[in-house]
N, C-alpha and C positions, 0 to 999 in steps of 0.2 A: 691679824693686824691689818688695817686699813693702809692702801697703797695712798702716797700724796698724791695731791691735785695736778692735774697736768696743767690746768692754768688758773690762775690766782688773779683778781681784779682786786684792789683795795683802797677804800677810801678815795673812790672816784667823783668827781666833780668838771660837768663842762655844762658852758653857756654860750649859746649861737645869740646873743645879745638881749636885752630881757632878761626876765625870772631865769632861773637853770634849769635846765632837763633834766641834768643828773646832780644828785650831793649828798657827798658820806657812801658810797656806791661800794660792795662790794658785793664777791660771789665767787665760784670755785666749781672748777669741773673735774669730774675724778675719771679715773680711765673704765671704760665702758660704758661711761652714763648714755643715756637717749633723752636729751633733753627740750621738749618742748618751748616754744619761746613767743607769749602771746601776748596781749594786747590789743588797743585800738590804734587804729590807724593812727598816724600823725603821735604818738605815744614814744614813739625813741626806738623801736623793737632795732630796725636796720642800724642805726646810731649805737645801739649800744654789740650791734657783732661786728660792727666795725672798730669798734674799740675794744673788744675779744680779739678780733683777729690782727693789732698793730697798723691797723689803716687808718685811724685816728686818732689823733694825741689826745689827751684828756687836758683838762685846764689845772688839774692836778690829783696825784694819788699815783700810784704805780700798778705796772702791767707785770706778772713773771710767768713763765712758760718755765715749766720743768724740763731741764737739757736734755740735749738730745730731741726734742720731744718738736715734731713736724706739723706744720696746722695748714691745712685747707679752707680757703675761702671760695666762695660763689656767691658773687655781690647782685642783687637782685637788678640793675642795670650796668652791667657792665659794658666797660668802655672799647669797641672795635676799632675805634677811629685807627689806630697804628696797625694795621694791619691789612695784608691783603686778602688775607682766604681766613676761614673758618680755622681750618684745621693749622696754620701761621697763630692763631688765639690761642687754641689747645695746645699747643707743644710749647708755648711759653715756661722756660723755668724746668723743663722737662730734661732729664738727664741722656746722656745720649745713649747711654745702656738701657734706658729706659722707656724710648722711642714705641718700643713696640704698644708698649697701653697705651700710646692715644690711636695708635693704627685699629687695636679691637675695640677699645671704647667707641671711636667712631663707626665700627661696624655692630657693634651690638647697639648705639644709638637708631641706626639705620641714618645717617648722614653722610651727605658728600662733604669733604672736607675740602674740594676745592670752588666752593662758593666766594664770592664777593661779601662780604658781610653786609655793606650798605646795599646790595641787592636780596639777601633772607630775609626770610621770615620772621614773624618773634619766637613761633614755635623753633628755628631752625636756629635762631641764636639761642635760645633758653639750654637745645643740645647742646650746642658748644661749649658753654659754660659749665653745663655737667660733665660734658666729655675732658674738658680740665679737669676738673676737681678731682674725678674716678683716674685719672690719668698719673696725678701727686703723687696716690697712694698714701694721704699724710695720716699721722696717728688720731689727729681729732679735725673732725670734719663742722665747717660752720656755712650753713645754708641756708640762704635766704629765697623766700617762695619758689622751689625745685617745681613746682605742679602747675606756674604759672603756661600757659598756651601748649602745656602738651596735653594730646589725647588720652584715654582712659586707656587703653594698652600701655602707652611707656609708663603713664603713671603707676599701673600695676605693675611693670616689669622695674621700676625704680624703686618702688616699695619691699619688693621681694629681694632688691640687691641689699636694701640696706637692711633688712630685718635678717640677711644671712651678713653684715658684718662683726668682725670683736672691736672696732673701732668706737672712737667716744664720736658723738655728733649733736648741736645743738640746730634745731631745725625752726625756722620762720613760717609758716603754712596755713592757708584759713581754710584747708582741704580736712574737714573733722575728720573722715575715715581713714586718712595718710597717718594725721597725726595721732590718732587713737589707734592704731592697729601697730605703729612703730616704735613711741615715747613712752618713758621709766620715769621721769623727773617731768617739773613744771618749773619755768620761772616767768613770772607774771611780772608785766612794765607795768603800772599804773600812776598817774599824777609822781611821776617822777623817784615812785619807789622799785625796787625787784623785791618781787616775795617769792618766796621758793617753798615749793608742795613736792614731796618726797613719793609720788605718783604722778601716771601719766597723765593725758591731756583727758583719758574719762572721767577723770574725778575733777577735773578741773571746774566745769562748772558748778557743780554742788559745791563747792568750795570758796567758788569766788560769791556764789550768792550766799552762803553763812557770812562769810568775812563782809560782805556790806549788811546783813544785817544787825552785826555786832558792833558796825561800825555806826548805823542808825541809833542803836540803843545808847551807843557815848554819850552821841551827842545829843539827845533826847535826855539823858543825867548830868550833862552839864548844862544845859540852857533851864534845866530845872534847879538846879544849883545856884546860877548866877540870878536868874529870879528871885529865889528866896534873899539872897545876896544884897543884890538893891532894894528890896523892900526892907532889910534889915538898916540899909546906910540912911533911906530917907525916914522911917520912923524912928531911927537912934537918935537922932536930933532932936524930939520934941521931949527924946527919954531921958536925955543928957545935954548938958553943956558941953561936953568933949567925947567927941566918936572916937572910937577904937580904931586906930589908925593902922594899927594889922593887920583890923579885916577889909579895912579898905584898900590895904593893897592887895590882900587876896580876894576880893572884886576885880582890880584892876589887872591881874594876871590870869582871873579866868578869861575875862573878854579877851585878855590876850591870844591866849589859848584858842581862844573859837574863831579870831581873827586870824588866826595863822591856819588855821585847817582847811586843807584844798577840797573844794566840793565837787566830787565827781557827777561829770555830766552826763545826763541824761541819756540815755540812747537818741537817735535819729527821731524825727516823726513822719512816716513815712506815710501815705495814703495814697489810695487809688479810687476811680470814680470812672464808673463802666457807662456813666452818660447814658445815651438811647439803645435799644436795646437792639444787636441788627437780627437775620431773621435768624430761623433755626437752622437752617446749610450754613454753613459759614465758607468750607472749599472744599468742590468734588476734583477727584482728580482723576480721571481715566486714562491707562496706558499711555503717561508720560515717559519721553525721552530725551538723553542730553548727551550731546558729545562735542568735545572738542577738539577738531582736529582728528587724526585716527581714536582719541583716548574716547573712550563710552564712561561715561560719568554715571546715565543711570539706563538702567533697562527698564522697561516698561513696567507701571509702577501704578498701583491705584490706591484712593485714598478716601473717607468721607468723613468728614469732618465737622460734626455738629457742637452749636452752642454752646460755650460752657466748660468744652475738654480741653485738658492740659496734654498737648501736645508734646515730647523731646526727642529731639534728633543725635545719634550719638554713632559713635563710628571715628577714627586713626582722621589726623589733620590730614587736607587734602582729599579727600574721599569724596566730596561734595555734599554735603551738609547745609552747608550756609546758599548753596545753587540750588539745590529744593526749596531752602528756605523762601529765596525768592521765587521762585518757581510758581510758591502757595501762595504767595500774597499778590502776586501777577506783576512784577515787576521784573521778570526776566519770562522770556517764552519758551516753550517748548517744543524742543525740534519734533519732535510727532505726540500725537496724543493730544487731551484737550481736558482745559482746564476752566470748571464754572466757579468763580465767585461767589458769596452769598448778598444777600442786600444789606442797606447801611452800615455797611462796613465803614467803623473808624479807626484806623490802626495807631499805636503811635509807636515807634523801633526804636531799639536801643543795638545800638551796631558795636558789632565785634572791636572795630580800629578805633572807636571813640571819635569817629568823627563828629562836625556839627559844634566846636568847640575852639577856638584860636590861641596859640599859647599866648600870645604879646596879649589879647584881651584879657581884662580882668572881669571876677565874676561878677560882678555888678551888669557888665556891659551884656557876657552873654545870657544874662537870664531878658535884659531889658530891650535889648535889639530883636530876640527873637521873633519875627515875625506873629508866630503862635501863641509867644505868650504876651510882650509887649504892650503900654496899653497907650492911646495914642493921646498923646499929648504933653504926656505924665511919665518922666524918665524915672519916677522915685516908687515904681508900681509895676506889680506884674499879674495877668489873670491866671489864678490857682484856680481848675473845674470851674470855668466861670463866675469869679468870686476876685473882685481887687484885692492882692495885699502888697503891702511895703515889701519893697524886694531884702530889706536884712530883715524882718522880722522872716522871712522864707527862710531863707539862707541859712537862719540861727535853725530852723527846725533840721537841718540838713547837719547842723554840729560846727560851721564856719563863723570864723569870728568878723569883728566889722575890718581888722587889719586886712583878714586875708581875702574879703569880700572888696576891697578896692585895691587889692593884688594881682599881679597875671596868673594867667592858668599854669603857664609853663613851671608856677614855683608849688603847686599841689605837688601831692605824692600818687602814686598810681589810684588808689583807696579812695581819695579826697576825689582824686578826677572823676571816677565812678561815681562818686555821690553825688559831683555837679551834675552829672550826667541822666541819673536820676533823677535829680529835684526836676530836672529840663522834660521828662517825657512825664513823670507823676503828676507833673501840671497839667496837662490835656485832658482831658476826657476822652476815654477811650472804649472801645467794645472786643477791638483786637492787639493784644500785645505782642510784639515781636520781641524776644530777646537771645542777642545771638552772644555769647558769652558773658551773661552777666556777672558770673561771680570773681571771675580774676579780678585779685588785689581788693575786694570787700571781706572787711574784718568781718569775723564771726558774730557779732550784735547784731551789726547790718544785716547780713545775709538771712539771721535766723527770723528782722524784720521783715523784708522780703519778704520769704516764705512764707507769715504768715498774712499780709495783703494778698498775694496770690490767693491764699485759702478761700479768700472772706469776696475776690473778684468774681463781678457775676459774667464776664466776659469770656473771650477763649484765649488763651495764652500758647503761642510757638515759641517753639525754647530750643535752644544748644546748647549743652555745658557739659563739661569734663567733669566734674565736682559732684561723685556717686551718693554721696550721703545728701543733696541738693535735689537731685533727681530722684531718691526715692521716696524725699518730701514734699515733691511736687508735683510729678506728671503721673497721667491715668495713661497714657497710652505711649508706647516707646518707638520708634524706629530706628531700627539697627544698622547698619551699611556694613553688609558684610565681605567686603570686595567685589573688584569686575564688577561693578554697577550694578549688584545687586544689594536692593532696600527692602528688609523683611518689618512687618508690623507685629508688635506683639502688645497683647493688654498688659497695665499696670506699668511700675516704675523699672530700674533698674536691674534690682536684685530681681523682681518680679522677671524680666527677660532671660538673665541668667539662669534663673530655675527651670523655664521651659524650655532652655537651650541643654537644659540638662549638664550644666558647670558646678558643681559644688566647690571649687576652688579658683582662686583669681586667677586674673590668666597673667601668665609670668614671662610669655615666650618670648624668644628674642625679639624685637621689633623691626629689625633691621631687614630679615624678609618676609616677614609675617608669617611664619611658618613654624612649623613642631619641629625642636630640636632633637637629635640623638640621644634615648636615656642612658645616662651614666650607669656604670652596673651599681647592681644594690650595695647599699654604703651597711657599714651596721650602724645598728641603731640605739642609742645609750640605755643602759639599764641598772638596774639599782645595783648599787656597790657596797654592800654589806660586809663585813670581813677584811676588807684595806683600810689603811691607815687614810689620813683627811688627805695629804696630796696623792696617794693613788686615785682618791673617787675623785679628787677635783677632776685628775690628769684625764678619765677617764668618761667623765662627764663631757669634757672639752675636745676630745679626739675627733666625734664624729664631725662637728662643726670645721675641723680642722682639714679633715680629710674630704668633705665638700669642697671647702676653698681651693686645694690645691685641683682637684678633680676639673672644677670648676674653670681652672687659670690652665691647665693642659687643655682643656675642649678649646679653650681660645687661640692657645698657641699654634694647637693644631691645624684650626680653621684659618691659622694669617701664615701657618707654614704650606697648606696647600695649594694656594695662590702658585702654579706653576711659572707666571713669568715673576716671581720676588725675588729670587736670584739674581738673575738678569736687570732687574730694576736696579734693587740697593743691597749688593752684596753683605755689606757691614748690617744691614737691618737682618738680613735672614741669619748669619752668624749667631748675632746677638740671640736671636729667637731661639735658635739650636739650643743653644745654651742656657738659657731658661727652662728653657722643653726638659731636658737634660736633667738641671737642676730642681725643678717640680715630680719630674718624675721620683728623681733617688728618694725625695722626703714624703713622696705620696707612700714608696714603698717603708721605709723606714715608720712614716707613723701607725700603717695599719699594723705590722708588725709588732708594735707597740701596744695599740689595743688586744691585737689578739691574747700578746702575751699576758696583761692584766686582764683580761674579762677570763683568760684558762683560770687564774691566782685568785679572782672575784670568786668562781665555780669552786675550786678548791676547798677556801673559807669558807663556803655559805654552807 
């Protein structure tokens, strides 16, 4: 028998003035789901888990959460203003018995929890906001872009925490491999519908391209309908004195019909134009070195860089990365070693902070002020690769309407910002692309456009990105930062690096000191339950996963109980721990015991 829904949306309807985003809206999460939650950009995805999670009213319809029943949010900007430290955000709402998970969340984050928040990072806040949510413990988790500005380690170690929960979770993501390696269920925002695909986010695209083609063939049977239609209204008059006034109203409700259908738009038009071609060096780089302060950033590091290669830099935030970056393109020096150029080098960069962009400005202003692209005389024109055009007819290729094209930037969405951001460097002509985190906050259409421009560039392209499934669709050659300033080169993409590091599994370690944890002793491992009745094998099926978690929640208790001055610190904190420790322990023993005794009773019967 089917468990009910842990939360129920019905017959939702809201309007931010204009048409409605959402109407007649419903959907249903049941317990364990893993559910994906896609869309384009600007599409409603954040608006509508914010109305999952009670953060926003609907303009009508109702919200119920089945009692008892506890929901986590992590809102993909969330607000620090009321707070003094990071870890003052994380403990919000936090129980005090319960104090201790935001203590090891922030240690299995690797965060300091007594940052300034207007002094962090975005990587450093995106932690925090996770270190709440893991901190709730709530029964359904709702998260909005978790992979936004963290590195390919926590993402892997955030992937592996959630793929070991029993918890329900609907997940926001344009990270494909996050979300194909962790989601059970789809629910698709489009032109203001959710459709829901009873698989994960791999089937999703075969999916969503049948359903526009089915949706092409509609309407390709109705406009051949309403043709035959009107040809019937205007030559019935020569046939008769008196048309059939039936069929002229079912004329008048197909056109209705085709006037009321939202036309999905287009993808982006994205292009690239590699201009002159510079030489075949593009950048040597001999026993380069960088350090700041006592820290050593890189150790002597060589590099050569011909015409043409897809360059990616990857490696834990802070690592230096993005200080190579510049390093190659010659806009930072280096403290020993030497770095040649190649000739005609044209670069155009797309920078990590999204600089180059003002919010009070609207986009009209920054495509037309740009120096680079601007054309002079003519505010109502921009030069695209040497080529005038009208800045909204640009703008439309980018997916921007003409409202929001003499609106501030400030009122984009992170996605949209990206795209201005793009339209503004796609305009140049270029022979060297810099891109230092391009893919946070671009929907998956975008991105997958991206990728294939890069394909088709005959320039060389330096890339950073956390976004594994991005990387192994773009770059021929990797560089890895594998701590203490050391930068290893390996041929091919990602997974390609992986493989000659000799990893056949992702790396899941704590991140907090970048180091191999303690293996838990061997757990058992489920196996077929032949001979028990359906709740022994369910019970039995479910044990080992059970008996990880609490294994799991002892390693950490242990690691916040070993802290020799915690005592001393916050006596009530270590208590509390004890007591947990305590309490994990009994049911760690209690459930193996449990397996043991059904897997002897499985043996028995078999």
């Amino acid at each position: 028998m089917a468990q009910p829904p842990l939360l129920t949306l019905a017959d939702i309807a809201l309007t931010f003035g204009g048409a409605p985003l959402f109407e007649g809206l419903s959907l249903a999460v049941h317990p364990g789901e893993r559910v994906a939650l896609v869309g384009r950009n600007g599409s409603g995805k954040s608006t509508l888990l914010k109305l999952m999670a009670g953060a926003l009213e609907p303009d009508q319809g109702s919200r119920f959460l089945k009692p008892g029943t506890t929901v986590g949010f992590m809102d993909q900007d969330p607000d620090f203003s009321a707070f003094e430290t990071l870890a003052d955000y994380a403990g919000q709402g936090c129980a005090a018995e319960d104090a201790w998970r935001v203590t090891v969340a922030l240690q299995d984050l690797g965060l300091d929890g007594t940052l300034d928040p207007a002094a962090a990072s975005g990587g450093e806040r995106r932690r925090a906001a996770l270190t709440r949510l893991l901190a709730e413990d709530a029964d359904l988790l709702l998260i909005d872009e978790p992979t936004n500005h963290l590195d390919i380690d926590l993402i892997a170690w955030l992937e592996a925490h959630l793929a070991e929960t029993r918890k329900a979770f609907v997940l926001i993501s344009h990270d494909r491999a996050f979300l194909s390696a962790l989601t059970r269920q789809t629910l698709w925002v489009d032109r203001g519908q959710v459709r829901r695909l009873d698989a994960g986010f791999s089937g999703f695209e075969a999916w969503r391209d049948k359903t526009f083609e089915e949706e092409d063939a509609d309407r390709h049977k109705l406009n051949r309908l309403i043709k035959s239609e009107a040809r019937w209204a205007v030559e019935g008059i020569s046939a008769r004195r008196k048309r059939n006034m039936g069929r002229v109203r079912r004329l008048q409700d197909l056109r209705a019909d085709r006037a009321a259908q939202i036309r999905r738009s287009g993808p982006a038009k994205l292009a690239l134009s590699s201009g002159q071609k510079s030489g075949k060096l593009v950048v040597e780089a001999e026993a380069i070195e960088k350090r700041f302060g006592d820290r050593t950033v890189l150790h002597p590091f060589d590099i050569r860089i011909q015409r043409g290669e897809r360059v990616a830099m990857v490696g834990p935030n802070g690592v230096g990365k993005t200080t190579l970056l510049n390093m190659l393109t010659g806009a930072l020096a280096p403290d020993a070693g030497k770095i040649r150029l190649g000739t005609n080098l044209t670069p155009a960069i797309f920078d990590q902070n999204r600089r180059g962009v003002v919010d009070n400005q609207s986009l009209w202003t920054a495509l037309t002020q740009d120096p680079a692209l601007g054309v002079q005389g003519n505010s109502d024109q921009v030069m695209v690769r040497g080529q005038p055009r009208h800045v909204m007819g640009y703008l439309k290729d980018f997916l921007f309407s003409e409202a929001q094209a003499r609106g501030p930037v400030s009122a984009l969405s992170g996605g949209e910002r990206a795209r201005l951001l793009l339209a503004r460097i796609l305009a140049r002509e270029s022979n060297l692309l810099v891109l230092d985190e391009p893919t946070n906050d671009l929907d998956i259409e975008t991105l997958d456009l991206l990728q294939e421009i890069l394909d088709e560039y005959d320039g060389t392209v330096l890339l950073v990105s956390h976004d594994r499934d991005f990387l192994d669709r773009v770059d021929s050659t990797t560089i890895a930062f594998e701590g203490a300033g050391r930068a290893v080169v390996y041929a091919g993409g990602y997974s390609d690096m992986r493989a000659q590091r000799g990893e056949v599994a992702p790396m899941a370690a704590t991140p907090s000191a970048r180091k191999a944890k303690p293996k838990a002793k061997d757990k058992p491992a489920p196996r077929a339950a032949s001979g028990l009745s359906f709740t022994q094998s369910h019970r039995l099926d479910a044990l080992p996963g059970e008996i990880e978690r609490l294994e799991g929640d002892i390693a950490k208790l242990g690691t916040l109980l070993a802290d020799p001055g915690l005592f001393a610190r916050d006596p009530a904190k270590f208590e509390k721990a004890t007591a947990a420790l305590a309490q994990r322990q009994a049911a760690l023993t209690a459930a193996e015991e449990e397996w043991l005794t059904l897997e002897d009773l499985r043996e028995a019967k078999a």
